[in-house]
DSSP file (Angstrom, degrees, kcal/mol; ACC not computed):
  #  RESIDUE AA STRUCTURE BP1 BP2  ACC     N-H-->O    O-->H-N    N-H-->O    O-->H-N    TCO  KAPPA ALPHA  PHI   PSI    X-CA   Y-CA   Z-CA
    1    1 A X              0   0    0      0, 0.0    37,-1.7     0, 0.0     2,-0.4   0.000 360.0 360.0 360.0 119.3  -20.4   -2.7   17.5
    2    2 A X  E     -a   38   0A   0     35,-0.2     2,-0.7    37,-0.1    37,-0.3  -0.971 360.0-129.0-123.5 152.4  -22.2   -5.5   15.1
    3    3 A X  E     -a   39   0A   0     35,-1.5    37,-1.9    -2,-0.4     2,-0.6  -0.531  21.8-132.5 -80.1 121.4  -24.4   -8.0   15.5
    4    4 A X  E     -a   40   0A   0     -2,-0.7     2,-0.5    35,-0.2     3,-0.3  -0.651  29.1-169.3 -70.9 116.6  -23.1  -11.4   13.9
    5    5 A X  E     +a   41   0A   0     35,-7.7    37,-0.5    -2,-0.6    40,-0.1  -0.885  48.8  97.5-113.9 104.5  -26.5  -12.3   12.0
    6    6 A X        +     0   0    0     -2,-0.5    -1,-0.2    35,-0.1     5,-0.1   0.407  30.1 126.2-149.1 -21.5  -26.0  -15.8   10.8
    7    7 A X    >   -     0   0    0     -3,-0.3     3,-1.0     1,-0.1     4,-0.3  -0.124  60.9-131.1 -59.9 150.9  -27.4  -18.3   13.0
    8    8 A X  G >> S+     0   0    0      1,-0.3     3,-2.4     2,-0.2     4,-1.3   0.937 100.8  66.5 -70.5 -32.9  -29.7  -20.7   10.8
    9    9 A X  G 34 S+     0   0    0      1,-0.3    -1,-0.3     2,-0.2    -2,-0.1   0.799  90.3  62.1 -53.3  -8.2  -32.7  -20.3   13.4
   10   10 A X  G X4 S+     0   0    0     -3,-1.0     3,-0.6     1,-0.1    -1,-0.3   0.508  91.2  65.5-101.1  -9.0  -32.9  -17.0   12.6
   11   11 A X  T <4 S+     0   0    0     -3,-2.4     2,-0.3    -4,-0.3    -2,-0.2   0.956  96.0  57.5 -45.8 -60.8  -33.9  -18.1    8.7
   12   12 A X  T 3< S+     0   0    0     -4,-1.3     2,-0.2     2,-0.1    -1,-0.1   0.128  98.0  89.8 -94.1  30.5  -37.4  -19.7   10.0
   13   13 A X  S <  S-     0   0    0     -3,-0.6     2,-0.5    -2,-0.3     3,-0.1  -0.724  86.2-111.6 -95.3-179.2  -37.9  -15.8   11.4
   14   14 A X     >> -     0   0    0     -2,-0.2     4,-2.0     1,-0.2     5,-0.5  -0.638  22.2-112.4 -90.2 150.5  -39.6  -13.2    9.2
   15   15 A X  H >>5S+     0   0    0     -2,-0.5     4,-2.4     1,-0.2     3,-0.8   0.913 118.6  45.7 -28.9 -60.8  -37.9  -10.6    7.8
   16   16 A X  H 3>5S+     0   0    0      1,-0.3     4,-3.0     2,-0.2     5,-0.3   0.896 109.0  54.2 -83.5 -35.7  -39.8   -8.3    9.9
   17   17 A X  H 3>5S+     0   0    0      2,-0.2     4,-0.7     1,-0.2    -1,-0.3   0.888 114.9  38.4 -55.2 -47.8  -39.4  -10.2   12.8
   18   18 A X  H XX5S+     0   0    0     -4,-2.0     4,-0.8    -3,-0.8     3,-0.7   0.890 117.1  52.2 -71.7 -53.9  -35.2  -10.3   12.5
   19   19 A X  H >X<S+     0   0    0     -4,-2.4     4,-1.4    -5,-0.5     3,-0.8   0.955 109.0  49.2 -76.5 -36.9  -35.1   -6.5   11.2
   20   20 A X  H 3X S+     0   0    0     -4,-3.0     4,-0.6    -5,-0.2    -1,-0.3   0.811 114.2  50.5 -69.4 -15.2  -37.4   -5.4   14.5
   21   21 A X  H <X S+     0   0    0     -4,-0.7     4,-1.1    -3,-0.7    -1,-0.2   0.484 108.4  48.6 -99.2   2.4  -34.7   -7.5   16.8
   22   22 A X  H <X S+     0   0    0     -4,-0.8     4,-1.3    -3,-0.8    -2,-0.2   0.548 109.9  52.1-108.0  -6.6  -31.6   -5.9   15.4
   23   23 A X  H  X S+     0   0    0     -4,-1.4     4,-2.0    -5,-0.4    -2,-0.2   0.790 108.1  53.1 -86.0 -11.6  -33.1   -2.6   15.9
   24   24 A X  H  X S+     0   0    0     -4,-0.6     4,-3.2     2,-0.2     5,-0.2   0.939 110.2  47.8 -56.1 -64.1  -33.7   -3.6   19.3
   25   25 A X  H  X S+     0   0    0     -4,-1.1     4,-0.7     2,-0.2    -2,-0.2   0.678 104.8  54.9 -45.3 -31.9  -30.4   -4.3   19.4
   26   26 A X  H >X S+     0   0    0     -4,-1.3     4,-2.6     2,-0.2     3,-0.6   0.941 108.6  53.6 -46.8 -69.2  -29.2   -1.2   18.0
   27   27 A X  H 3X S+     0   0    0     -4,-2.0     4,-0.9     1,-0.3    -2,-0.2   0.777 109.8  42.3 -56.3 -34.1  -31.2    0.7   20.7
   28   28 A X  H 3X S+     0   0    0     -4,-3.2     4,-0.5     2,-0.2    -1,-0.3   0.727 118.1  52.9 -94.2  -9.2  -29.7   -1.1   23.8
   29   29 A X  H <<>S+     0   0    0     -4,-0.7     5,-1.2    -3,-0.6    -2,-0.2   0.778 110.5  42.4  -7.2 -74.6  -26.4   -0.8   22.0
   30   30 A X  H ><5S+     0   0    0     -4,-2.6     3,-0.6     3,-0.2    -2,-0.2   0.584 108.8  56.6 -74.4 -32.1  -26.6    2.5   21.4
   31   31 A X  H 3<5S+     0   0    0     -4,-0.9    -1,-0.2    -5,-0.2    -2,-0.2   0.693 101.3  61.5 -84.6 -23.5  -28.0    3.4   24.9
   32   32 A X  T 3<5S-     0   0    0     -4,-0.5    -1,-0.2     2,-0.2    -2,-0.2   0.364 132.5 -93.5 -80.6   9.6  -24.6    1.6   26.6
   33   33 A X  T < 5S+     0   0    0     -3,-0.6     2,-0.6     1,-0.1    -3,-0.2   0.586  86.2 128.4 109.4  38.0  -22.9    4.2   24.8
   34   34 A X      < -     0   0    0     -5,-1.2    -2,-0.2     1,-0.1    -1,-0.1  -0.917  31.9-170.3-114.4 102.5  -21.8    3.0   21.3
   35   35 A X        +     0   0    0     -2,-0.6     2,-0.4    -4,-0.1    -1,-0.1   0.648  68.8  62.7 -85.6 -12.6  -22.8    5.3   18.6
   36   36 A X        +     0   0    0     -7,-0.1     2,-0.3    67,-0.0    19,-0.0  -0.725  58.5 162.3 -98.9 146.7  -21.9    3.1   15.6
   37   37 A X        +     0   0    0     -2,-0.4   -35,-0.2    18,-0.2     2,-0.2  -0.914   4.0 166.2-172.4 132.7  -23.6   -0.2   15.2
   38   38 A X  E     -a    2   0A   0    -37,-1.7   -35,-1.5    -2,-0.3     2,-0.3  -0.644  29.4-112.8-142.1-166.0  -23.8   -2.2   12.1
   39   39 A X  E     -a    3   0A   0    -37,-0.3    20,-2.0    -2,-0.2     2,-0.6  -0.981  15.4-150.0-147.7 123.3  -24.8   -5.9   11.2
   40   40 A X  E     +ab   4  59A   0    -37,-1.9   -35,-7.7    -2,-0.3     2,-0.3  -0.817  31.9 142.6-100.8 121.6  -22.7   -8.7   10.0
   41   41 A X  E     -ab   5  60A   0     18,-1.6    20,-4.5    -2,-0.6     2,-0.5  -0.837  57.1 -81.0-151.9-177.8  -24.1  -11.4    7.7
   42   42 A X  E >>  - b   0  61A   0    -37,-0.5     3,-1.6    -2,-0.3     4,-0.8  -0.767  47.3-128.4 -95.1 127.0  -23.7  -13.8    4.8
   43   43 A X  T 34 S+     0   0    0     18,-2.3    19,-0.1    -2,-0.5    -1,-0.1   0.648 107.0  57.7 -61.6 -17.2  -24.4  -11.5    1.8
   44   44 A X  T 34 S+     0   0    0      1,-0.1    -1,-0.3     3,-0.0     4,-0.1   0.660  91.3  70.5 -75.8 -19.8  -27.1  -14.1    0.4
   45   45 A X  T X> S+     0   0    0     -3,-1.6     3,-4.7     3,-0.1     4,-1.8   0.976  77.3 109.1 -69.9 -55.0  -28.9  -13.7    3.6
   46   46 A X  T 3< S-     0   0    0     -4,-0.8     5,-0.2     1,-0.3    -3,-0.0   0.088  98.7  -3.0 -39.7 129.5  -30.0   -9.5    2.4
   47   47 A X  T 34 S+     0   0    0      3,-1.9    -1,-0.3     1,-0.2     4,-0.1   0.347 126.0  75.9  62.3  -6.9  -33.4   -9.4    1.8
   48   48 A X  T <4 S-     0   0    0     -3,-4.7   -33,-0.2     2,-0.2    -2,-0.2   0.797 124.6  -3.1 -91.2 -43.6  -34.1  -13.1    2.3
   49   49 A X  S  < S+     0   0    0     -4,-1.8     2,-0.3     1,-0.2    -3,-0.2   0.321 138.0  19.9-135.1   6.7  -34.0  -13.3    5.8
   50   50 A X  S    S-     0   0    0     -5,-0.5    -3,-1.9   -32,-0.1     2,-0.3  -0.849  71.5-122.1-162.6 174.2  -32.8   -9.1    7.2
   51   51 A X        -     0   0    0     -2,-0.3     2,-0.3    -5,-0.2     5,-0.1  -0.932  17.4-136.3-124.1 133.8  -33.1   -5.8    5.4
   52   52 A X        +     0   0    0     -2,-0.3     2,-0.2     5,-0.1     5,-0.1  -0.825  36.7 175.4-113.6 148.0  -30.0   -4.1    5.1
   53   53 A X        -     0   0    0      3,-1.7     5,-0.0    -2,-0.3     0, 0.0  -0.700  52.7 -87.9-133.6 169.0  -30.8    0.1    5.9
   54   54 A X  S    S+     0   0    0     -2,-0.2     3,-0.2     1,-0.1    -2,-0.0   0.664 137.5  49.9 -32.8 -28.3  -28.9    3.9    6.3
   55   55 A X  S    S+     0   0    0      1,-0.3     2,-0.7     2,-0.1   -18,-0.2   0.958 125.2  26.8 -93.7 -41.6  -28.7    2.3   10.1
   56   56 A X        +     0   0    0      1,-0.2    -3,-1.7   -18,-0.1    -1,-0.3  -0.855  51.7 157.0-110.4 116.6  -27.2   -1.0    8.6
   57   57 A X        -     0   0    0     -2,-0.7    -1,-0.2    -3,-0.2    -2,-0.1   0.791  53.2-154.5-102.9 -24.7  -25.3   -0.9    5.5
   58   58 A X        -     0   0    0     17,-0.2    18,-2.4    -3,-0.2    19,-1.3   0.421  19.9-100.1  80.3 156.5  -23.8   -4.2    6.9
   59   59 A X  E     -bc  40  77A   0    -20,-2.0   -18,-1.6    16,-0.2     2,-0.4  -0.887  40.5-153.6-119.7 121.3  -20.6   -6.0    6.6
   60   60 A X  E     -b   41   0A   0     17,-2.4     2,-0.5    -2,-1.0   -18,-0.2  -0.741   5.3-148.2-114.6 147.9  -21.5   -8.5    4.4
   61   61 A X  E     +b   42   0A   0    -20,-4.5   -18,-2.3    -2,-0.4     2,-0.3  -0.862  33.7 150.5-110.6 117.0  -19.4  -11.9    4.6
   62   62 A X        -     0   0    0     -2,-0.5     2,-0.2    17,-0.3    -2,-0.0  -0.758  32.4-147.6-160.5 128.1  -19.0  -13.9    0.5
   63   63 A X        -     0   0    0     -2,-0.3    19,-0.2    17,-0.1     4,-0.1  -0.301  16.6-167.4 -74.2  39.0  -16.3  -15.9   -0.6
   64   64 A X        -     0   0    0     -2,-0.2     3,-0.2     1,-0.2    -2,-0.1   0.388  32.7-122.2 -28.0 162.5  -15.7  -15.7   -4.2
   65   65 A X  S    S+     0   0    0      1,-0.3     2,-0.3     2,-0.0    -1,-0.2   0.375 106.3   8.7 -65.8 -10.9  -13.5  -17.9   -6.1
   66   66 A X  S    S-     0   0    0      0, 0.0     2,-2.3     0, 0.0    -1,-0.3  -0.806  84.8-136.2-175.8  91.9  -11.4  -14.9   -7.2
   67   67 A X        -     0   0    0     -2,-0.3     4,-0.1    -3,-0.2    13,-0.1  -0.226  17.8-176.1 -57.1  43.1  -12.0  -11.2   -5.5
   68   68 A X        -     0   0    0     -2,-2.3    -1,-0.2     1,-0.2     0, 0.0   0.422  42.0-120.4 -12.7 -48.2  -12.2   -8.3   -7.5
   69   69 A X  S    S+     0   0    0      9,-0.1    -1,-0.2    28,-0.0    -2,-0.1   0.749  94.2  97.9  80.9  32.5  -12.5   -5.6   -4.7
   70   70 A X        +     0   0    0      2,-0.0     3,-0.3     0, 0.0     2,-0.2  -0.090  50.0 112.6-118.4  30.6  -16.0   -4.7   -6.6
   71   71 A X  S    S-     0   0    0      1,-0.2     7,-0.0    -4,-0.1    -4,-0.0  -0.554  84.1 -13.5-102.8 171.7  -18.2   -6.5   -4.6
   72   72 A X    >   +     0   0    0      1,-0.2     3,-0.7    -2,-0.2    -1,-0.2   0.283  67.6 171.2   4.5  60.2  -21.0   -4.7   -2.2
   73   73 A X  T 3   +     0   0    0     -3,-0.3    -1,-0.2     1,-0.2    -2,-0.1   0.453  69.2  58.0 -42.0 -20.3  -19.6   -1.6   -2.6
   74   74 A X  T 3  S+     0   0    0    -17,-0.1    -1,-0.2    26,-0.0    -2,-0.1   0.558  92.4  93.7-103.1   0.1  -22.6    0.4   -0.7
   75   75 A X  S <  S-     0   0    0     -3,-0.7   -16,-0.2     1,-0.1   -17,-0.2  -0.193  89.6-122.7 -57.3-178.5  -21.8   -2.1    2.7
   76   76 A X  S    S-     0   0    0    -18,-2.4    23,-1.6     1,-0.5    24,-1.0   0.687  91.6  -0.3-103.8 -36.5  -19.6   -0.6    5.1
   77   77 A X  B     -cD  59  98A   0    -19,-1.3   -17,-2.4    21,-0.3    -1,-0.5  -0.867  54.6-154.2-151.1 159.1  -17.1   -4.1    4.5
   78   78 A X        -     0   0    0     19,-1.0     2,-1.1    -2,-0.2   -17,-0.2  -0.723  14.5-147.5-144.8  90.4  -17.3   -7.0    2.5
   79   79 A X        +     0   0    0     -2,-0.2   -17,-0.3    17,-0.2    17,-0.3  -0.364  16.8 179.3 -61.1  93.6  -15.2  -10.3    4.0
   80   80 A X        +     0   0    0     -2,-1.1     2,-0.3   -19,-0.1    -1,-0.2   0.219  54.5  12.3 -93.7  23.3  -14.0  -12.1    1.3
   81   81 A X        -     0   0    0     14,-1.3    14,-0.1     1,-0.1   -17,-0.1  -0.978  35.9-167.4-155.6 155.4  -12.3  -14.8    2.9
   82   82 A X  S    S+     0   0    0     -2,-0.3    12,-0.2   -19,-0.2    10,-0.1   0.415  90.8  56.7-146.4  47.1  -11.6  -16.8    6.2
   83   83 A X        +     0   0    0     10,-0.1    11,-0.2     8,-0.1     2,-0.1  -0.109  64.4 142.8-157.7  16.5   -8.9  -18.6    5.2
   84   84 A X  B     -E   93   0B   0      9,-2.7     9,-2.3     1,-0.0     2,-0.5  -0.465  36.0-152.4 -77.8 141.1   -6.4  -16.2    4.0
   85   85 A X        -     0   0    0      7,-0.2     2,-0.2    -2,-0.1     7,-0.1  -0.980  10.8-153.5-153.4 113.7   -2.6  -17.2    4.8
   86   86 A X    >   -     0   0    0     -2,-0.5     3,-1.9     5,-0.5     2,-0.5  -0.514  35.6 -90.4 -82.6 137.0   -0.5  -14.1    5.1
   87   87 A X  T 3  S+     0   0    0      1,-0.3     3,-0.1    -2,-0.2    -1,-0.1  -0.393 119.1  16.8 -60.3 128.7    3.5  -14.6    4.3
   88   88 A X  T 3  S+     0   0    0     -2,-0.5     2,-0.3     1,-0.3    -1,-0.3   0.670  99.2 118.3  69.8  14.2    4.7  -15.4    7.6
   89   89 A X    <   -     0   0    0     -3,-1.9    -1,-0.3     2,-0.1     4,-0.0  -0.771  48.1-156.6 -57.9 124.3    1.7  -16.2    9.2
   90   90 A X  S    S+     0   0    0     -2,-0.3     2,-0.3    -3,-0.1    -3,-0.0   0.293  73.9  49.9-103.8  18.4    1.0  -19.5   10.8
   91   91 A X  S    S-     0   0    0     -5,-0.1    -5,-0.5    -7,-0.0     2,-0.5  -0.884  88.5-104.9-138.0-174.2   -2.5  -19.6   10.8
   92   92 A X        -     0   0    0     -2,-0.3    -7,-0.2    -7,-0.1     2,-0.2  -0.892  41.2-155.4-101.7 133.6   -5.3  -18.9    8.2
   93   93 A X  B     -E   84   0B   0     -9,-2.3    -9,-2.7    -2,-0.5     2,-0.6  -0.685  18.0-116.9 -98.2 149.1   -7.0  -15.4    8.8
   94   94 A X        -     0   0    0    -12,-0.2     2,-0.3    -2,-0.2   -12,-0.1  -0.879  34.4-150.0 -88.2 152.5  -10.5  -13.9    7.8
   95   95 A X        -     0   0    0     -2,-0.6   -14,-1.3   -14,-0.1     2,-0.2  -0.838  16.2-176.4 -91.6 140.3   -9.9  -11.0    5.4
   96   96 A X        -     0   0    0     -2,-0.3     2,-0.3   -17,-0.3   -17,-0.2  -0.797  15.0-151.8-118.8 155.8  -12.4   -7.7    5.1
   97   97 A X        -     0   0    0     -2,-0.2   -19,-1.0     0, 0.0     2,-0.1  -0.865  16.5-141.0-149.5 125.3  -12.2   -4.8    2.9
   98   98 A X  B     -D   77   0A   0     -2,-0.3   -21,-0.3   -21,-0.2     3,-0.1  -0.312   8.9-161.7 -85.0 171.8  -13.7   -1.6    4.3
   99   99 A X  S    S-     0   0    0    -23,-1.6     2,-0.2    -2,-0.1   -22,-0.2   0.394  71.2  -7.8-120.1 -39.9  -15.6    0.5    1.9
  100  100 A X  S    S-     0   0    0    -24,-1.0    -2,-0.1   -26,-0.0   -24,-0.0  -0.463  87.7 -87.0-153.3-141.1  -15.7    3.8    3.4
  101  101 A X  S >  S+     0   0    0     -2,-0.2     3,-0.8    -3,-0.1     5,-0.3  -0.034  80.1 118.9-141.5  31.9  -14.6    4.9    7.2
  102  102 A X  T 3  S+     0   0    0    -26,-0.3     4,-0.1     1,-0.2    -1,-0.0   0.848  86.5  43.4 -74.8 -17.1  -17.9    4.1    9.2
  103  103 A X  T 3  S+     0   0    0    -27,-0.2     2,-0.4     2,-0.1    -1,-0.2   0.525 102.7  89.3 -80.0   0.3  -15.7    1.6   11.3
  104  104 A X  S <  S-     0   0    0     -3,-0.8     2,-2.4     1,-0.0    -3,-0.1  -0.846  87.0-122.8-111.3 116.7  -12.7    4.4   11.5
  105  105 A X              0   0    0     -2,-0.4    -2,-0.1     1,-0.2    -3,-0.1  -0.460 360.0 360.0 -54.8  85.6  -12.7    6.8   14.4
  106  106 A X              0   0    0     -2,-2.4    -1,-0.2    -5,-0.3    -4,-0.0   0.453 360.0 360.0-105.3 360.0  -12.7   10.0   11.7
């Protein structure tokens, strides 16, 4: 389970203020029974406006011009599109690339 952290009112919070309401969130999360819980943001957002942690490594959302598949390598994912158009596909998709297997029942 993650929390989409993007809305712009949540800029004019403080850091500390945004990182104590996703741990809230974590905790009531965690207490409806979902032991994984991460946080989804705009990768410019870390450390301006939320703290990324051991509890959030986050899946952090930038759209280079040109992807490498070297980008935030210690996040959990990094979505590097949302606009991706798969051969035989009729719509445009976001793309992720996982990092490790915290999202993977392993």
């Amino acid at each position: 389970m993650a929390v989409d952290f993007e809305a712009p009112k949540l800029a004019h919070l403080s850091i500390a203020t945004n990182d104590r309401n996703i741990k809230a969130f974590n905790k009531v999360v965690k207490a409806a029974g979902f032991s994984k819980t991460d946080i989804y943001t705009n990768a410019n957002w870390v450390d301006s406006y939320v703290s990324m942690n051991t509890a959030n490594l986050g899946w952090l959302a930038n759209y280079p011009n040109n992807p490498t598949g070297k980008k935030y390598v210690a996040a959990n994912a990094w979505q590097w599109t949302s606009n991706f158009k798969f051969a035989g596909q009729a719509g445009k998709l976001d793309v992720s690339q996982l990092n490790n297997s915290y999202y993977l029942n392993d």
